[in-house]
C-alpha positions in Angstrom: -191.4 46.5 34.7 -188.1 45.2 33.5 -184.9 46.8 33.3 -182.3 45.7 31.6 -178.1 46.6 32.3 -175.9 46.4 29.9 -172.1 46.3 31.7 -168.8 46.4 30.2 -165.0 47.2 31.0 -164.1 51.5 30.3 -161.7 52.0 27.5 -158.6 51.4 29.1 -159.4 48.8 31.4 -157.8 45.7 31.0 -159.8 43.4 29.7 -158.4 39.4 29.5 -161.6 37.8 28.1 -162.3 40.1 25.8 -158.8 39.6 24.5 -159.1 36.0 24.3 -162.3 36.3 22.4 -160.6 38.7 20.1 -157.7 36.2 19.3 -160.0 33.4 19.1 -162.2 34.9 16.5 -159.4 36.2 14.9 -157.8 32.5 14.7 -161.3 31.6 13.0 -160.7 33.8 10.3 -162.2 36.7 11.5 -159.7 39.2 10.6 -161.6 42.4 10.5 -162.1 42.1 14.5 -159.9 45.2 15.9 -161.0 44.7 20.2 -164.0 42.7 22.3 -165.2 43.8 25.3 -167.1 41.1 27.5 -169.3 42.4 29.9 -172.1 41.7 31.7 -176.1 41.5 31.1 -178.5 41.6 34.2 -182.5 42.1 34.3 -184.1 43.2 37.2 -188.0 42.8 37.2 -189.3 45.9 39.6 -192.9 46.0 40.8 -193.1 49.9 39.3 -195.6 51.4 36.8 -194.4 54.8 36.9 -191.0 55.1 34.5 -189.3 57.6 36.1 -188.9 55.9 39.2 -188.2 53.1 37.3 -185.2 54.8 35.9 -184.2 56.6 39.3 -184.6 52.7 40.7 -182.0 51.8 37.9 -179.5 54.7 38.7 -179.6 53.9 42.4 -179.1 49.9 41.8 -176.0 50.8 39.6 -174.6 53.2 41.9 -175.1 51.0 45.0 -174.9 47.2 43.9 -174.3 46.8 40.2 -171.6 48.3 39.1 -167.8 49.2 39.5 -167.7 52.7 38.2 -164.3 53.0 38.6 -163.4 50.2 35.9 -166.9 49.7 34.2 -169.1 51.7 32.2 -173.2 51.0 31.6 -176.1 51.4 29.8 -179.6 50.4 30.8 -182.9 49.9 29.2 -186.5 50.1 31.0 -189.1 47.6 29.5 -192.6 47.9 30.6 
């Protein structure tokens, strides 16, 4: 199974790339772009069939390894 995080800076959170990728696309022409937030995309393959462990799994890699929940906020997806 494959689970897919999706990580990015909490509103709030300082955020230097995204900046710089707001005022480069913005430079381009690009003037409709308000904020960018650059984050972070990770897959984890997991030998699991059962999804709900899969997503208990998930919870307890964010929590433990994954992410900063102080300054980050996620999302993830399970795949089988």
């Amino acid at each position: 199974m494959l689970i897919k995080f999706f990580i990015k800076p909490r509103k709030g959170v300082l955020d230097p790339q995204g900046r710089a990728v707001a005022e480069n696309l913005k430079s381009l022409g690009f003037n409709a772009v308000k904020d960018v937030k650059v984050g972070k995309y990770i897959e984890v393959y997991v030998d699991e069939t059962d999804k709900e462990k899969a997503i208990a799994l998930a919870k307890d890699m964010a929590k433990k390894a994954l992410v900063n929940e102080i300054i980050e906020d996620y999302d993830f997806e399970i795949v089988e």
